[in-house]
mmCIF file of the N, C-alpha and C atoms, coordinates in Angstrom:
data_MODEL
# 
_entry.id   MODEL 
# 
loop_
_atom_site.group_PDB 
_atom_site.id 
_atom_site.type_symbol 
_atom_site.label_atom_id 
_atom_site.label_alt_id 
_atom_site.label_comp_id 
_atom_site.label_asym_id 
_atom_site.label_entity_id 
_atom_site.label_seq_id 
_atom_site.pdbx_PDB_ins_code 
_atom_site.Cartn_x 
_atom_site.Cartn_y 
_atom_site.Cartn_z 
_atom_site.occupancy 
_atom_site.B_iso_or_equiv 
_atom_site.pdbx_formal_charge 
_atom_site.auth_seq_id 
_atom_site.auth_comp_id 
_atom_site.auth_asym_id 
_atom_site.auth_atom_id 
_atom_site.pdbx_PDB_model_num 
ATOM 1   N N  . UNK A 1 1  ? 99.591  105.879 89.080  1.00 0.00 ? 1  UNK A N  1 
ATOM 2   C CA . UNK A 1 1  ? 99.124  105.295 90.337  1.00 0.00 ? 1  UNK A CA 1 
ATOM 3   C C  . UNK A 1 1  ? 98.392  106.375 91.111  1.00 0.00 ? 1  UNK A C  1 
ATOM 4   N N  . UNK A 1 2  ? 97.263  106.076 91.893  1.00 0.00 ? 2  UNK A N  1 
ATOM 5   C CA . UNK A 1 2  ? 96.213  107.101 92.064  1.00 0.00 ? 2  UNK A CA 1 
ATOM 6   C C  . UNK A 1 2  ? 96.260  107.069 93.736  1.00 0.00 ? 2  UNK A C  1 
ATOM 7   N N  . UNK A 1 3  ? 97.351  107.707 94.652  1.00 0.00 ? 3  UNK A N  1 
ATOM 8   C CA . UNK A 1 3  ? 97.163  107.118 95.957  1.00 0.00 ? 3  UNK A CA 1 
ATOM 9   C C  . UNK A 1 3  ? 96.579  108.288 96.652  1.00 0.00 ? 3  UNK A C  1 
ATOM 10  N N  . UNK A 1 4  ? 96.164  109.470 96.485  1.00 0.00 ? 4  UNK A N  1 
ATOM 11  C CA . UNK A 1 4  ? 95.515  110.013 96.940  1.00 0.00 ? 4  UNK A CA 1 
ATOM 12  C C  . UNK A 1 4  ? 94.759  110.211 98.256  1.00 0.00 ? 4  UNK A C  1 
ATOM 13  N N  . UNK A 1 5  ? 93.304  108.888 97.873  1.00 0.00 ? 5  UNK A N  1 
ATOM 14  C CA . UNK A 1 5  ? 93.029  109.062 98.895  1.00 0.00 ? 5  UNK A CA 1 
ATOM 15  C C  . UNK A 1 5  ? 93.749  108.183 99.921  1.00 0.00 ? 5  UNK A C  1 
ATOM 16  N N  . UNK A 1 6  ? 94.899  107.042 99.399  1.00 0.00 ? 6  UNK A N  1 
ATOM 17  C CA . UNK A 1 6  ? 95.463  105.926 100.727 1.00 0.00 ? 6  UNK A CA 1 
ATOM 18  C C  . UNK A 1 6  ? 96.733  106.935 101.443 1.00 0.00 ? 6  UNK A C  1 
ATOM 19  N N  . UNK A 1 7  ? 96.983  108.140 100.828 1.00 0.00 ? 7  UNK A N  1 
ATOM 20  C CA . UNK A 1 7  ? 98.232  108.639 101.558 1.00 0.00 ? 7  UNK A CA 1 
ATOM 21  C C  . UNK A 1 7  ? 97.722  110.078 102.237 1.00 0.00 ? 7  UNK A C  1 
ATOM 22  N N  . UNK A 1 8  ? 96.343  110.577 102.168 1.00 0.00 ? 8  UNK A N  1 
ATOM 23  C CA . UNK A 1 8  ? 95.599  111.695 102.532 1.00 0.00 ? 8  UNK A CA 1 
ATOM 24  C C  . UNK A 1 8  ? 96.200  111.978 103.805 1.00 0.00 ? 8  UNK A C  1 
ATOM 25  N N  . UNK A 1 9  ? 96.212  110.913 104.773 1.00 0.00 ? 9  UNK A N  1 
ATOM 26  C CA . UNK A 1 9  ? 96.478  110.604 106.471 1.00 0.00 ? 9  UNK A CA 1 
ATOM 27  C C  . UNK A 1 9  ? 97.889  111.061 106.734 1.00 0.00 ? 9  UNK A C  1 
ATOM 28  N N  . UNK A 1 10 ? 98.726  110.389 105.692 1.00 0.00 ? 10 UNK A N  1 
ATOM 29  C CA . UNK A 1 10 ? 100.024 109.737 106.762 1.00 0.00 ? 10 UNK A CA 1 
ATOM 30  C C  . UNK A 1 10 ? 100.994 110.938 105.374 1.00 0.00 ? 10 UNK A C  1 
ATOM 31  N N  . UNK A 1 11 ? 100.697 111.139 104.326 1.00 0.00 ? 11 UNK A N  1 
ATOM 32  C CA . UNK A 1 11 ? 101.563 112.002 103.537 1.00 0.00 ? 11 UNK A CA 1 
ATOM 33  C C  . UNK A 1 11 ? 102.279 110.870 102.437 1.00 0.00 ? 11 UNK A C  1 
ATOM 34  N N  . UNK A 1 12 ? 103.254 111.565 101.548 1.00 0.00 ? 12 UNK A N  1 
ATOM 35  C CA . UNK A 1 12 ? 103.607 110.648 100.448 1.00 0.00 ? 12 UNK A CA 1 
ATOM 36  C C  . UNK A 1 12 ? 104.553 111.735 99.958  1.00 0.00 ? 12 UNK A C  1 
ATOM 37  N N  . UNK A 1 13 ? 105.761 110.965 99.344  1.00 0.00 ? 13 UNK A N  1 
ATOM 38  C CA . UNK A 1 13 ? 106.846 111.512 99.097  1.00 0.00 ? 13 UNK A CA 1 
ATOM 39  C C  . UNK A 1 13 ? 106.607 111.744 97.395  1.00 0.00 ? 13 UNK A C  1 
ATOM 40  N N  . UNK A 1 14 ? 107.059 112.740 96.438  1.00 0.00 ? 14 UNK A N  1 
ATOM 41  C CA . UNK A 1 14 ? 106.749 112.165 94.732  1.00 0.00 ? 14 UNK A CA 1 
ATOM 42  C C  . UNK A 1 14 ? 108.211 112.079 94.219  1.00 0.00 ? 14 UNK A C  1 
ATOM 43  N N  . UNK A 1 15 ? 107.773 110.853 94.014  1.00 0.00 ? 15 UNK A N  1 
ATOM 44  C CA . UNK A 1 15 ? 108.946 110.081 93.164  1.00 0.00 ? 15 UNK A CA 1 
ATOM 45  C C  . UNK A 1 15 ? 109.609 110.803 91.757  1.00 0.00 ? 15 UNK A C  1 
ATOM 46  N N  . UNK A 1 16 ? 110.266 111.004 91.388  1.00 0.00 ? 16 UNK A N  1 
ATOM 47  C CA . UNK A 1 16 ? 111.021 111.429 89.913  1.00 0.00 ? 16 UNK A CA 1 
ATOM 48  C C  . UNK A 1 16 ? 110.529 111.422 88.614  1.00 0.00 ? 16 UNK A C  1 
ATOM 49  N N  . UNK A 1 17 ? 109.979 110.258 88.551  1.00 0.00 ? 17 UNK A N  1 
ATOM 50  C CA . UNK A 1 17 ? 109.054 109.672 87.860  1.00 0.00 ? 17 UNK A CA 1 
ATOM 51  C C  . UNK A 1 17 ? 107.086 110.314 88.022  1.00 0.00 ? 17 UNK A C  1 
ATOM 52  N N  . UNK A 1 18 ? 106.663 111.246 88.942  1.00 0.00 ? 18 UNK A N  1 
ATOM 53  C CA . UNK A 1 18 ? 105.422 111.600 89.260  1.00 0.00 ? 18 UNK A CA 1 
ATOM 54  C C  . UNK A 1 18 ? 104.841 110.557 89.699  1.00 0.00 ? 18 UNK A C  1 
ATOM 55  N N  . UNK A 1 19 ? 105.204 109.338 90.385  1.00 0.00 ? 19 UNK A N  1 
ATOM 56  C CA . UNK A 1 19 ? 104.577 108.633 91.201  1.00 0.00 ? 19 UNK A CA 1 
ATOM 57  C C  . UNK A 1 19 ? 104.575 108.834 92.650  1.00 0.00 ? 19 UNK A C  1 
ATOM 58  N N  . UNK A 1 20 ? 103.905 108.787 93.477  1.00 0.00 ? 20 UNK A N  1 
ATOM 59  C CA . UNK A 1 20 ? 103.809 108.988 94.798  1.00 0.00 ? 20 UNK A CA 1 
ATOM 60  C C  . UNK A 1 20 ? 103.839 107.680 95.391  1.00 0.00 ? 20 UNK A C  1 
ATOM 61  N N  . UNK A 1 21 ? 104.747 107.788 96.826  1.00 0.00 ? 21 UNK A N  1 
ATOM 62  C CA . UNK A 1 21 ? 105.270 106.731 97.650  1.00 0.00 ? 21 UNK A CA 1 
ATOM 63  C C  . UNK A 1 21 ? 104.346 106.847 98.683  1.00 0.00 ? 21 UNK A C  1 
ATOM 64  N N  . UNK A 1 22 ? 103.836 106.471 99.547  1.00 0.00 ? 22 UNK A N  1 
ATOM 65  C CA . UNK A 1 22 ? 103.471 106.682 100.921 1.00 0.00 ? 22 UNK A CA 1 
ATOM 66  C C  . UNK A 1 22 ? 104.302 106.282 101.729 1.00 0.00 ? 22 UNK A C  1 
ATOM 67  N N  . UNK A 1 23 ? 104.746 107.685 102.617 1.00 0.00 ? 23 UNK A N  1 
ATOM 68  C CA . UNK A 1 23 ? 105.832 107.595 103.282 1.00 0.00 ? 23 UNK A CA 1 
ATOM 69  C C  . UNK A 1 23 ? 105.532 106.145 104.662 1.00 0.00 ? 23 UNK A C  1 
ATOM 70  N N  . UNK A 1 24 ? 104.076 106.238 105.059 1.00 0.00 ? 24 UNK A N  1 
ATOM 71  C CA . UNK A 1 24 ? 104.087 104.953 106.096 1.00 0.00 ? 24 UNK A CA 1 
ATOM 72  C C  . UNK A 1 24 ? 104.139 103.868 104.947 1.00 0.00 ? 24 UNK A C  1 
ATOM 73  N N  . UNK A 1 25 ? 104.654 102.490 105.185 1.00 0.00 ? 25 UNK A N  1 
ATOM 74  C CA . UNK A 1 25 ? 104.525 101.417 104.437 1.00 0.00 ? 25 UNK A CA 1 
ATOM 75  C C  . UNK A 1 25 ? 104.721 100.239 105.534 1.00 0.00 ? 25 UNK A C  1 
ATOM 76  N N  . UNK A 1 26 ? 104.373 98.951  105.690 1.00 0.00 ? 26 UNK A N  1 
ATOM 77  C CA . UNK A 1 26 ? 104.687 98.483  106.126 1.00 0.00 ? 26 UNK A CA 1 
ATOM 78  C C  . UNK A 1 26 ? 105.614 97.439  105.068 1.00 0.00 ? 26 UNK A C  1 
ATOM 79  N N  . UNK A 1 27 ? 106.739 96.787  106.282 1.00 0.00 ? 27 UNK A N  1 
ATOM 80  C CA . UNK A 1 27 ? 107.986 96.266  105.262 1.00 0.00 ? 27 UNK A CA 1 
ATOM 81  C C  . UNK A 1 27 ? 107.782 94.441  106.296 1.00 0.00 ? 27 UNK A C  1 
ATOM 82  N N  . UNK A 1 28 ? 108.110 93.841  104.825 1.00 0.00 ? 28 UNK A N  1 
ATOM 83  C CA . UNK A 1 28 ? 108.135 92.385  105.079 1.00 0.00 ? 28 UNK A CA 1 
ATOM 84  C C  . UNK A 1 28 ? 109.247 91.516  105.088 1.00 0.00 ? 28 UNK A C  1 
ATOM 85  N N  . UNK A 1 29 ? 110.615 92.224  105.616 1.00 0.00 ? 29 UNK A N  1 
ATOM 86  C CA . UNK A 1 29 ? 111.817 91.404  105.140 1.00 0.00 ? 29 UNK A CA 1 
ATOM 87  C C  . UNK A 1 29 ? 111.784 90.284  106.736 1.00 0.00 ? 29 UNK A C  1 
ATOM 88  N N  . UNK A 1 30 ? 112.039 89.215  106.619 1.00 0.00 ? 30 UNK A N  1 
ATOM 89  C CA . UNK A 1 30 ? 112.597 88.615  107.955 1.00 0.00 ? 30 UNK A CA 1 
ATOM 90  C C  . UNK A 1 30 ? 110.861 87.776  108.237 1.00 0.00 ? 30 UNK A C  1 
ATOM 91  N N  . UNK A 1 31 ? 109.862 88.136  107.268 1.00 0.00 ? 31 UNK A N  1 
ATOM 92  C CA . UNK A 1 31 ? 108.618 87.446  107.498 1.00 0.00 ? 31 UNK A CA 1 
ATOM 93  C C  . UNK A 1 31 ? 108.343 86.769  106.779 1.00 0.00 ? 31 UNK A C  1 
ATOM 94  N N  . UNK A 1 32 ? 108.235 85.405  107.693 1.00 0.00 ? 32 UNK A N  1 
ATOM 95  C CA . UNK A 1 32 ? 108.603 83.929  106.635 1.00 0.00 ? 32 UNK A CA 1 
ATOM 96  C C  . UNK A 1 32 ? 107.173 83.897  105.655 1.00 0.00 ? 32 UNK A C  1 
ATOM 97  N N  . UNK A 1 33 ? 107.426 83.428  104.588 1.00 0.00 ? 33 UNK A N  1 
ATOM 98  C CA . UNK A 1 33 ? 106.163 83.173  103.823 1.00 0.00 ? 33 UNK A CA 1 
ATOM 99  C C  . UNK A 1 33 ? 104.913 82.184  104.551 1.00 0.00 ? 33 UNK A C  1 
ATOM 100 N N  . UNK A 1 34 ? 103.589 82.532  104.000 1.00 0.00 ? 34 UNK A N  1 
ATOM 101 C CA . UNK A 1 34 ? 102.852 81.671  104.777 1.00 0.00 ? 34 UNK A CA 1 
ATOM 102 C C  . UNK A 1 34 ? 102.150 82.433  105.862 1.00 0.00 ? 34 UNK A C  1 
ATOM 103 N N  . UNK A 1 35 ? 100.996 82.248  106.449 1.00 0.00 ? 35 UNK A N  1 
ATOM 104 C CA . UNK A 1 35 ? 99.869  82.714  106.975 1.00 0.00 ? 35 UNK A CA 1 
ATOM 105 C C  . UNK A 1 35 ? 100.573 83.649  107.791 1.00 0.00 ? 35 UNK A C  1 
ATOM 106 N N  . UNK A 1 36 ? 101.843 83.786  108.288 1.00 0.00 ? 36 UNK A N  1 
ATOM 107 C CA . UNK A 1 36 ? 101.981 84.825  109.251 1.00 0.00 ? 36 UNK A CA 1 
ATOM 108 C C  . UNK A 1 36 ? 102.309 86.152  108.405 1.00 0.00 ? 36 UNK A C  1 
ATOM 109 N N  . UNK A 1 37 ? 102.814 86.201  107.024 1.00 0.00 ? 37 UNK A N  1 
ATOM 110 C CA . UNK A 1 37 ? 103.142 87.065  105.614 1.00 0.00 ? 37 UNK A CA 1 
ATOM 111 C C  . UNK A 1 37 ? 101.401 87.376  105.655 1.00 0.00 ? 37 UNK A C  1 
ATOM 112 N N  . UNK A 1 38 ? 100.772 86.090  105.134 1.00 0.00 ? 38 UNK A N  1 
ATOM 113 C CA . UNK A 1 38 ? 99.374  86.778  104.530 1.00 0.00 ? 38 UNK A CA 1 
ATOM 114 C C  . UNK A 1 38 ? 98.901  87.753  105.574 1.00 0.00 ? 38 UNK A C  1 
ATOM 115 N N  . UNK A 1 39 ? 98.759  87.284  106.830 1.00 0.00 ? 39 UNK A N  1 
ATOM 116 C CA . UNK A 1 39 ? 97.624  88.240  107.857 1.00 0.00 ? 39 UNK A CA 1 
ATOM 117 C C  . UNK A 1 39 ? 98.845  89.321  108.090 1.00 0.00 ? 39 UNK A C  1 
ATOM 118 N N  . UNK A 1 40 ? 99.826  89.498  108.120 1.00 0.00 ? 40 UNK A N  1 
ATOM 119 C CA . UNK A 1 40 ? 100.861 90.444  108.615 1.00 0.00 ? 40 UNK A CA 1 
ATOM 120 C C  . UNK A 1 40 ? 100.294 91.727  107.592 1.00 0.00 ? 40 UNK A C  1 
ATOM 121 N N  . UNK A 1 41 ? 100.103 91.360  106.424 1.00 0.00 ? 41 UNK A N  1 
ATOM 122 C CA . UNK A 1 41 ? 99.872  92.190  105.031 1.00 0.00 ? 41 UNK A CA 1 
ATOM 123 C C  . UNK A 1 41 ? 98.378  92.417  104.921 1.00 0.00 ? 41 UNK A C  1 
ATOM 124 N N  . UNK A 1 42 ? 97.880  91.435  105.792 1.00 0.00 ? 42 UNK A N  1 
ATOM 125 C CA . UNK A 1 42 ? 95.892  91.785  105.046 1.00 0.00 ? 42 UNK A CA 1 
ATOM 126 C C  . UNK A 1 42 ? 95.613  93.017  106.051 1.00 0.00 ? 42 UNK A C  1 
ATOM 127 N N  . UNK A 1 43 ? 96.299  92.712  107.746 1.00 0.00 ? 43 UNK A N  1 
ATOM 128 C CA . UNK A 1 43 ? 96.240  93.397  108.532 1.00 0.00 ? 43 UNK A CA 1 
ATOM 129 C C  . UNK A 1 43 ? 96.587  95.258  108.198 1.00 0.00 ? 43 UNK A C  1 
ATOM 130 N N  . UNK A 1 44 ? 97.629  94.903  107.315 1.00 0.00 ? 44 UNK A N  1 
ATOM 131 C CA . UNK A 1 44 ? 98.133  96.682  107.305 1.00 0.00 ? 44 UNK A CA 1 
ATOM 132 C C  . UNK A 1 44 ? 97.301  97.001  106.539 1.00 0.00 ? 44 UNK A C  1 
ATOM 133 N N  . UNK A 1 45 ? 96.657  96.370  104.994 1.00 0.00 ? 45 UNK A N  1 
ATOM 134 C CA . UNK A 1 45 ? 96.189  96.988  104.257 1.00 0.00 ? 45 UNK A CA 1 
ATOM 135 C C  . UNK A 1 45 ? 94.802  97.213  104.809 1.00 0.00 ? 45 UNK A C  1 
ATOM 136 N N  . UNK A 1 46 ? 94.161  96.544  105.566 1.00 0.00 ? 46 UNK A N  1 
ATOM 137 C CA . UNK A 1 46 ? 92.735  96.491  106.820 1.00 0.00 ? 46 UNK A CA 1 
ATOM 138 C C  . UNK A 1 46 ? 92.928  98.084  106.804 1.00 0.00 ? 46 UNK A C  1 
ATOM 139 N N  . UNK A 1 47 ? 94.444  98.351  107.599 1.00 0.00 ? 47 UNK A N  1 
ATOM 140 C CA . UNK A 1 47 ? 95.079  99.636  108.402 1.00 0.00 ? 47 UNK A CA 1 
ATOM 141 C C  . UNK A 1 47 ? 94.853  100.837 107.725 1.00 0.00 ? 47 UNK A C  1 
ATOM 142 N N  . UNK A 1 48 ? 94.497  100.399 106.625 1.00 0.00 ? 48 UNK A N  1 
ATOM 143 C CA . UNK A 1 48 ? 94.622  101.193 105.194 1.00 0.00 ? 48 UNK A CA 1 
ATOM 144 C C  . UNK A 1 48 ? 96.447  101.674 104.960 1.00 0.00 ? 48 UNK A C  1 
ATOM 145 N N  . UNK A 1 49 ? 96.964  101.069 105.259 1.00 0.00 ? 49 UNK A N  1 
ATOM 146 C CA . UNK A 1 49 ? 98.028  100.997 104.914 1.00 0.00 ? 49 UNK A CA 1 
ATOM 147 C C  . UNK A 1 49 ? 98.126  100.845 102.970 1.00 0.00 ? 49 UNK A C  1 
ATOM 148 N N  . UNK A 1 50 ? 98.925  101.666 102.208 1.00 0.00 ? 50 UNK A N  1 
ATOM 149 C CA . UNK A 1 50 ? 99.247  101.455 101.177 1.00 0.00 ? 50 UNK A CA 1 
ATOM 150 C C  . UNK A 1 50 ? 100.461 101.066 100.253 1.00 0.00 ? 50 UNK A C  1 
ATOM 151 N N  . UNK A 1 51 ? 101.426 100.918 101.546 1.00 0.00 ? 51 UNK A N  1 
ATOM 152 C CA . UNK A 1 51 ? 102.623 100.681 101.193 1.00 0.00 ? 51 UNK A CA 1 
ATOM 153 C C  . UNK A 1 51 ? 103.316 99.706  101.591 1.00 0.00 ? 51 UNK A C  1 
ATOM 154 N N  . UNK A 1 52 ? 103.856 98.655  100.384 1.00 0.00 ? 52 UNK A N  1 
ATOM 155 C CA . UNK A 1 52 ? 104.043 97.370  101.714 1.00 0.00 ? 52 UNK A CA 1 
ATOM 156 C C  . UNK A 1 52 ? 105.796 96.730  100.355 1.00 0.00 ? 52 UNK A C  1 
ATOM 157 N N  . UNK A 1 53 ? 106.533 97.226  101.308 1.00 0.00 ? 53 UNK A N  1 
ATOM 158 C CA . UNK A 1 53 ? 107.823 97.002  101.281 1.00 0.00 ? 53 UNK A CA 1 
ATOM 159 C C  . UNK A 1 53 ? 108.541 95.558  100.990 1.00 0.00 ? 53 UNK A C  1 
ATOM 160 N N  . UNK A 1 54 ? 108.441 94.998  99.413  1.00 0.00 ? 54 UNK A N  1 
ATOM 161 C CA . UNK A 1 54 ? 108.720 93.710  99.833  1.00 0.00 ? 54 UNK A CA 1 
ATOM 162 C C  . UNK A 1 54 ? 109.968 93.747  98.390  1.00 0.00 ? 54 UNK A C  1 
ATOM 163 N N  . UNK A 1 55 ? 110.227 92.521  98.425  1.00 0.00 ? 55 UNK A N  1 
ATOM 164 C CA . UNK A 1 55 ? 111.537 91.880  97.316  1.00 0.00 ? 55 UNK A CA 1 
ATOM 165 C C  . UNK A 1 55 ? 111.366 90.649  97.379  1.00 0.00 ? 55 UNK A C  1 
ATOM 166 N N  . UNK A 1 56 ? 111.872 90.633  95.973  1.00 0.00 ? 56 UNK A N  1 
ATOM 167 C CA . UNK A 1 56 ? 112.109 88.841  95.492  1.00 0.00 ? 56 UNK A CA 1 
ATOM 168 C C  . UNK A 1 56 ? 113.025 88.273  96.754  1.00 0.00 ? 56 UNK A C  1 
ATOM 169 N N  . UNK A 1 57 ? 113.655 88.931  96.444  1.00 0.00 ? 57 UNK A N  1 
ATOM 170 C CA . UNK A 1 57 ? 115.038 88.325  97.513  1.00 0.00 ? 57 UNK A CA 1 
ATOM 171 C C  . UNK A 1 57 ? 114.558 87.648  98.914  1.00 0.00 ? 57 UNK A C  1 
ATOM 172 N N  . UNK A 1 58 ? 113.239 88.263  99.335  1.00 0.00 ? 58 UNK A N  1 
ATOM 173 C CA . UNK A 1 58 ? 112.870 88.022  100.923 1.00 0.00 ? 58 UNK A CA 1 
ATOM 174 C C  . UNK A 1 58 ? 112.274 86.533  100.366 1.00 0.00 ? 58 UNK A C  1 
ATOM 175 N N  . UNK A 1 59 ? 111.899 86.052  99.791  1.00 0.00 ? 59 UNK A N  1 
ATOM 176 C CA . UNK A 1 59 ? 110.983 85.003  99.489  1.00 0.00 ? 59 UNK A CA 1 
ATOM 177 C C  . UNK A 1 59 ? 109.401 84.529  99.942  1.00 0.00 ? 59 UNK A C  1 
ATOM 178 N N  . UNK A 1 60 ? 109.024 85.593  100.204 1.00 0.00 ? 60 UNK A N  1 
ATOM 179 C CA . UNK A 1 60 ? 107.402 85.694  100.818 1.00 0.00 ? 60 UNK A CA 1 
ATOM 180 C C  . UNK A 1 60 ? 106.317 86.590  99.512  1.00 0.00 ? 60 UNK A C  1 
ATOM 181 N N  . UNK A 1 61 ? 107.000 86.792  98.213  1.00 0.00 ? 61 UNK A N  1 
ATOM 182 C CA . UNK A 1 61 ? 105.674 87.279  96.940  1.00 0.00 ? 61 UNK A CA 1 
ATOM 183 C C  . UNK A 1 61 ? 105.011 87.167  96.920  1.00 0.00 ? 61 UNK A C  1 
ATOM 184 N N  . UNK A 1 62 ? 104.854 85.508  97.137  1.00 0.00 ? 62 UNK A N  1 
ATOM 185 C CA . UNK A 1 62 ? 103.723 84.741  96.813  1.00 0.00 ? 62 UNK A CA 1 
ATOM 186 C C  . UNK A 1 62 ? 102.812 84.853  98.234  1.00 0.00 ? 62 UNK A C  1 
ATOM 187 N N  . UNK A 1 63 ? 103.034 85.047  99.258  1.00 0.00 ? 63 UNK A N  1 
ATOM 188 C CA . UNK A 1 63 ? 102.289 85.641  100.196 1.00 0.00 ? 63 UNK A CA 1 
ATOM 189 C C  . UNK A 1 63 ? 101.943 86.773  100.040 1.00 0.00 ? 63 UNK A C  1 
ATOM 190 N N  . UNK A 1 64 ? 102.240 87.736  100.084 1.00 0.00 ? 64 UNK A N  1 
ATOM 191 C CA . UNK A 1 64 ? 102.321 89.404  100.026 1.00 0.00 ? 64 UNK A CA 1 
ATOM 192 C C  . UNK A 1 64 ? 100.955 89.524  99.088  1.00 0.00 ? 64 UNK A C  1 
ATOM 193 N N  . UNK A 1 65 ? 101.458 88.739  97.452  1.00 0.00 ? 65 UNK A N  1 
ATOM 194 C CA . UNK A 1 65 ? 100.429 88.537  96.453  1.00 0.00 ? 65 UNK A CA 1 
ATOM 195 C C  . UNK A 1 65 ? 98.918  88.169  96.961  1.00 0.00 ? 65 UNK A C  1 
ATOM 196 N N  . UNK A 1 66 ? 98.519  86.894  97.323  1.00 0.00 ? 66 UNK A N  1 
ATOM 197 C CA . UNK A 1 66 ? 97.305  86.435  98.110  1.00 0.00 ? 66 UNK A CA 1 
ATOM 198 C C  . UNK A 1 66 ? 96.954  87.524  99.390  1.00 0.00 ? 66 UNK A C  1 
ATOM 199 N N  . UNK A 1 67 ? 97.890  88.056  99.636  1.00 0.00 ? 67 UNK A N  1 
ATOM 200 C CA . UNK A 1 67 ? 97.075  88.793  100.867 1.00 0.00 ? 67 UNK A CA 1 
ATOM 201 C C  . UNK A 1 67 ? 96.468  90.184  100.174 1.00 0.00 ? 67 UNK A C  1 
ATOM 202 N N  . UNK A 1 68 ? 97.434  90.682  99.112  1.00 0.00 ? 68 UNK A N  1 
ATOM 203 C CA . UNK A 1 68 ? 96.867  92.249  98.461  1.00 0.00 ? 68 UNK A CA 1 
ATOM 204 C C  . UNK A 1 68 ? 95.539  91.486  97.582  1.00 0.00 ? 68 UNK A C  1 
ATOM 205 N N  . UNK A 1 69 ? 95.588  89.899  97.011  1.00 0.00 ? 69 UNK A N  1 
ATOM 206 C CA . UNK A 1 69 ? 94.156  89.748  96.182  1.00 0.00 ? 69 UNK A CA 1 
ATOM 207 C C  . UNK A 1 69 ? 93.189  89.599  96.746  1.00 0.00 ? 69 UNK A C  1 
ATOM 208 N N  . UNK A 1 70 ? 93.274  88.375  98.185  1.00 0.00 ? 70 UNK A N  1 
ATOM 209 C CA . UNK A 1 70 ? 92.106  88.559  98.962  1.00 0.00 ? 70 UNK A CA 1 
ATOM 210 C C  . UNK A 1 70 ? 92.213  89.541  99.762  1.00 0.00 ? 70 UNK A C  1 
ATOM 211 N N  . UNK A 1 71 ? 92.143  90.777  99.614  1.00 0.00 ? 71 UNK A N  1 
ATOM 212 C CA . UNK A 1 71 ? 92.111  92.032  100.253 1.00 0.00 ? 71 UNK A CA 1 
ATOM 213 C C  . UNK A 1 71 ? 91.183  92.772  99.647  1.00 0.00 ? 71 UNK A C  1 
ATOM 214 N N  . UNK A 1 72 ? 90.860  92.670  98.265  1.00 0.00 ? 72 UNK A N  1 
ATOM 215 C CA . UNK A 1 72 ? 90.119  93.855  97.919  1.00 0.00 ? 72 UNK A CA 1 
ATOM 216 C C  . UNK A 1 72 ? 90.380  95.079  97.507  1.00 0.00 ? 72 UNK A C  1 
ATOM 217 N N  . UNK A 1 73 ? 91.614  95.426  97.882  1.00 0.00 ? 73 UNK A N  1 
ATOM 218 C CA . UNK A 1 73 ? 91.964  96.523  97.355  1.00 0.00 ? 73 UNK A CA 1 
ATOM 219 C C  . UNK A 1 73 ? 92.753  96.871  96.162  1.00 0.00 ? 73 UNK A C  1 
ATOM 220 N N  . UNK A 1 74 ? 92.071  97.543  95.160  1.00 0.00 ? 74 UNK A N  1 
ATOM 221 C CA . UNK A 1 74 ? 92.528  97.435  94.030  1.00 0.00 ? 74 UNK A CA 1 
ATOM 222 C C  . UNK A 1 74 ? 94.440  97.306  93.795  1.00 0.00 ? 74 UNK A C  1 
ATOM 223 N N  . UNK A 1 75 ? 94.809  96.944  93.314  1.00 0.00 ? 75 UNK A N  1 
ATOM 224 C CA . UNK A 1 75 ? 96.241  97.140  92.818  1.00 0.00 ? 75 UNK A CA 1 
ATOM 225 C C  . UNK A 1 75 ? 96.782  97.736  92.847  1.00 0.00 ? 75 UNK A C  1 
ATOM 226 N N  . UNK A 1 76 ? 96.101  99.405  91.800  1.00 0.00 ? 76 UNK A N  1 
ATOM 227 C CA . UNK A 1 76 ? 96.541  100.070 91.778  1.00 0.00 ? 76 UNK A CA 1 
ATOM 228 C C  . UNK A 1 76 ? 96.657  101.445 92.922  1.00 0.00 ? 76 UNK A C  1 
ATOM 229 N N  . UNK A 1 77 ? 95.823  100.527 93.767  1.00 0.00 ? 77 UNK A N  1 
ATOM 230 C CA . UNK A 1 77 ? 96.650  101.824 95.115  1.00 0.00 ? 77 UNK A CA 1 
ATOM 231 C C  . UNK A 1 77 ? 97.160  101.300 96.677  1.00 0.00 ? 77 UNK A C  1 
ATOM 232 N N  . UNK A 1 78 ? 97.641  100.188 95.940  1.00 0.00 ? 78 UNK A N  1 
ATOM 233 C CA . UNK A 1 78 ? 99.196  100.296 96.478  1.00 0.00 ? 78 UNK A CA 1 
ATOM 234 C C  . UNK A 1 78 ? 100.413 100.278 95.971  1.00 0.00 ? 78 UNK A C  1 
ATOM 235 N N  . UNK A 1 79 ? 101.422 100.619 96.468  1.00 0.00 ? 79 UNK A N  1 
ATOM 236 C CA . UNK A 1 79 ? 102.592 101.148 96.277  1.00 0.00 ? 79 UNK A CA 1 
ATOM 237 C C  . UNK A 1 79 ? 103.804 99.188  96.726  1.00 0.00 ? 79 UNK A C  1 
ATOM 238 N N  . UNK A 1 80 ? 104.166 98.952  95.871  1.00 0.00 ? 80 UNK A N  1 
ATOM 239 C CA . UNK A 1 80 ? 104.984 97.153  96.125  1.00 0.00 ? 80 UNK A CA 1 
ATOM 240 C C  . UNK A 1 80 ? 106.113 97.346  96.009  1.00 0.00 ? 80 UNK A C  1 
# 
């Protein structure tokens, strides 16, 4: 995972594994699925935000998902 230039700003922790975290992330637990998930998520990644804190368990994927595709920003630099 190549976060480089999305964690340049804010810094990034390296994982065990040689992956890098970005220590800012924004987190989606308690945000119901559905347009307030999508723009909550298009908004951070806008932010250049690269880190966006989510789980099956919360039940909003399928939001989180549509907001990182119509976003534009490749996949692989963010951190899920």
């Amino acid at each position: 995972m190549n976060l480089n230039a999305a964690t340049s700003g804010g810094g990034a922790c390296l994982l065990a594994d040689g992956n890098q975290v970005p220590v800012l992330g924004l987190g989606v637990w308690q945000v119901p699925a559905g347009r307030a998930c999508v723009n909550a998520v298009r908004w951070a990644l806008d932010a250049c935000y690269r880190h966006i804190d989510t789980a099956q368990a919360y039940g909003n994927e399928e939001s989180v998902g549509r907001a990182l595709r119509d976003s534009g920003v490749p996949r692989d630099q963010v951190f899920i």
